[in-house]
Structures are given as structure tokens and as C-alpha cells.
N, C-alpha and C positions, 0 to 999 in steps of 0.2 A: 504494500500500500504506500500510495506516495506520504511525502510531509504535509501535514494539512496546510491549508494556509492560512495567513494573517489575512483580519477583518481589510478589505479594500475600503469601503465607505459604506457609509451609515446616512439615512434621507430621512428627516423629522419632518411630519407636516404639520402646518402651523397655521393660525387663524387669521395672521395679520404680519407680512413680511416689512412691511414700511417700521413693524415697531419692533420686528424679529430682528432683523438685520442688524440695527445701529448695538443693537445690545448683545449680539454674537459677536460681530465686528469688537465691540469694547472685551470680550473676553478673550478671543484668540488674539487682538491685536494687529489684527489685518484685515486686511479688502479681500471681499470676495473674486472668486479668481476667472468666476460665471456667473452671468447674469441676465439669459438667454428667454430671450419670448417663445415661451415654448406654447405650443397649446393641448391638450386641454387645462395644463395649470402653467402656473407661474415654477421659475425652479431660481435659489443662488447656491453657489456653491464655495466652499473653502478646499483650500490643500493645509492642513493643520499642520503638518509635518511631508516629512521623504515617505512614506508612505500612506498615512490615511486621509482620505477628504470624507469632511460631513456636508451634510447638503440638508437645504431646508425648499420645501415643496408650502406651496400655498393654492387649492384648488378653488375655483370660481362659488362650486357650489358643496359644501361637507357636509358628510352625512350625519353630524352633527356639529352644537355647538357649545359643547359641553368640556370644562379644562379636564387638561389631562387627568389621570388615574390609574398609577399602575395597580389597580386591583382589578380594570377590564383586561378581558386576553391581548394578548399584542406584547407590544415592549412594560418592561417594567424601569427599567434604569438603561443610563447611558454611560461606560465609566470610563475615563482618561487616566491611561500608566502612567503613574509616575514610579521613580528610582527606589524612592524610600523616603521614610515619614519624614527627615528632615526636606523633603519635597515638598509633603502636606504642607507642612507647615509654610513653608513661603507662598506655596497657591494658596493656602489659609491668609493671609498675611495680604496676597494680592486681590482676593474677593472684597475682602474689609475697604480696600483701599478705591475700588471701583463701586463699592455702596450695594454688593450681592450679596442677600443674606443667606446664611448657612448654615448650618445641623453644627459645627463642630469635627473637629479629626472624633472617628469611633475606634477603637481600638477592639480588635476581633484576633482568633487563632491564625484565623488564616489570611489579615492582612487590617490596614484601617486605612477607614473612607472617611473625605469629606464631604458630605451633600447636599446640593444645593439645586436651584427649580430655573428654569429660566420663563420668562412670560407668560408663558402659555401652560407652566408649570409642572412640565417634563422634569422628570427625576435626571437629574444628571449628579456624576459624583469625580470629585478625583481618586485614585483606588493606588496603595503603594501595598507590594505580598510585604511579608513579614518577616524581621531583620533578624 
């Protein structure tokens, strides 16, 4: 069996990209790198890194209109490696600093997370395994 591979990209759909964007953009700290009239929805895109882009999708009409909840099927969390907790801690450090509120570094067996929501109130977290 081959090596599995690493996540390529990951596409959030979002209810409003005019309000998505500027506060994606202020997290990753860059410009989207697409920003393409697509139809039937809207699409932007990032390259976060050498290897993964997130992309957010905004559809004309959704089938609903209701914030996130990872307790429906679907995605539950979205989580960014980091090295190790002294990583936490500066993306802890850097949330504060850009006004994103957040859960706190968790400390677990098997690694600890920072977590925090973005607008539309996707679970996102920064995630370091355990030192």
C-alpha cells in the first residue's frame, strides 16, 4: 500500500465572504491567492503554507442558515500543526493580539489544543502532539 497522503486542502462554506475574508486574511496574514467568479458559488482561496490551501466557498442560495455546529454530521473541527506547545503559546499570544477569542491551550495525552471559532463559528483549533 502506498504512503497515505497529507491533507491537500480543506473548503469551509461560509454565509458571508465580504466578512469571511478580511478576518481569514487577518489570521493567516495574507491575500488570498484566488479569487475567481466561479459559478454556481463564489470560491477564495489561500496557500497557508508549501503544502496546504484552505479555501472558503460562499453559495448564492444555502440550504440553510443556521451557525455552525459541530454536533451536525459533517466537519467537527479544523486543526493547524503546530511544533509544540511553546507554538501554542505564541499563536495563543497572537489570537489575543488580533482580538480572536479562544478556549485556552487544553492540555490532553495525546497533544493540546487551542480553540477558537471564526464568524460563522467553525470550530477551528491550533493542535501541537505531545512533548
Amino acid at each position: 500500500m502506498p504512503e497515505f497522503p497529507t491533507i491537500a486542502h480543506v473548503t469551509l462554506t461560509v454565509r458571508d465572504l465580504g466578512r469571511s475574508v478580511p478576518w481569514y486574511q487577518m489570521l493567516f496574514g495574507a491575500e488570498p491567492v484566488v479569487d475567481p467568479a466561479t459559478v454556481p458559488f463564489r470560491r477564495v482561496v489561500w496557500l497557508v503554507n508549501d503544502q496546504t490551501v484552505i479555501g472558503l466557498h460562499e453559495f448564492p442560495e444555502l440550504a440553510d442558515t443556521l451557525l455552525f455546529n459541530e454536533r451536525r454530521l459533517g466537519l467537527d473541527h479544523l486543526a493547524f500543526g503546530c511544533r509544540d506547545r511553546a507554538d501554542l503559546e505564541r499563536w495563543q499570544a497572537r489570537l489575543e493580539e488580533l482580538g480572536i477569542a479562544h478556549g485556552g491551550i487544553v492540555d490532553a495525552d495525546y497533544g493540546s489544543a487551542l480553540p477558537f471559532r471564526d464568524p460563522d463559528n467553525i470550530a477551528l483549533e491550533f493542535f501541537a502532539p505531545p512533548s
